[in-house]
C-alpha positions in Angstrom: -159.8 -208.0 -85.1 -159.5 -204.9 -87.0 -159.1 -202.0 -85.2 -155.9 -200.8 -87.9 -158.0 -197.3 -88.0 -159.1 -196.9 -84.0 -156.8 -193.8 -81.8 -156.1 -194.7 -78.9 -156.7 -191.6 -76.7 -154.7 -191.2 -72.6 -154.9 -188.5 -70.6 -152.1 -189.1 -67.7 -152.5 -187.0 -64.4 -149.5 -186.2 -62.0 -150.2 -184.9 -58.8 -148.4 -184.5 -55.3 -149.9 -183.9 -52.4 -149.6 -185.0 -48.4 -151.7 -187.7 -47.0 -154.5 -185.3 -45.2 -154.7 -183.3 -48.2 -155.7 -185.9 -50.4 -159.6 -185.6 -50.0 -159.0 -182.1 -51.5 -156.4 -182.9 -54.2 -158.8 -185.3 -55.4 -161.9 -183.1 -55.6 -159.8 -180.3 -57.2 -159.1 -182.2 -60.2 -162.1 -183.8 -60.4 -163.1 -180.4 -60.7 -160.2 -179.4 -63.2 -161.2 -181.9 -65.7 -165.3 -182.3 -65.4 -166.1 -178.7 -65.5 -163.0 -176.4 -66.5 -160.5 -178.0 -68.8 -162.7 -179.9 -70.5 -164.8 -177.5 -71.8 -162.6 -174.9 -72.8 -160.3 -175.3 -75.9 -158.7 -172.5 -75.1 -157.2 -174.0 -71.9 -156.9 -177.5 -73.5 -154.9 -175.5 -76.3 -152.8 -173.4 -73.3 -151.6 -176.3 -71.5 -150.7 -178.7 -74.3 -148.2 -175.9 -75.2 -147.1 -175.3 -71.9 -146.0 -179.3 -72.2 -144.7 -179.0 -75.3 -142.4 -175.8 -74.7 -141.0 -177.8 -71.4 -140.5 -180.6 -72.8 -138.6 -178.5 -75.9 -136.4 -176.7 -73.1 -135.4 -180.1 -71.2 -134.6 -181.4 -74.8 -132.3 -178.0 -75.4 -130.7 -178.5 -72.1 -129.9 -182.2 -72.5 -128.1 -181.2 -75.9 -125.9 -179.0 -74.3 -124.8 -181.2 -71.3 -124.3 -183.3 -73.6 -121.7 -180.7 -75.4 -120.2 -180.1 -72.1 -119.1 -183.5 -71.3 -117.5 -184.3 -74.4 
């Protein structure tokens, strides 16, 4: 097999929701990614920087606890 030059591509979901509210949780983000998200760059662009800005500030934070406990 050569797949050296082939991406890989994920998109992981997380979601929360109660058991009767399911139905609609599912629906909504079926919505989400077939007809909003998925066309838009703009959004795309908006919440990949959202994720990368939080995970920035949990890696910030981390540092100094880590400070504090030494």
């Amino acid at each position: 097999m050569n797949n050296k030059n082939k991406n890989l591509n994920k998109l992981i979901i997380s979601c929360k929701s109660l058991k009767e509210k399911l139905p609609k949780l599912l629906n909504l983000l079926s919505e989400i990614l077939t007809k909003q998200i998925l066309n838009n760059p703009k959004i795309i662009k908006q919440l990949l920087a959202d994720e990368i800005s939080s995970y920035e500030s949990s890696f910030v934070s981390s540092g100094h606890h880590l400070l504090g406990v030494r």
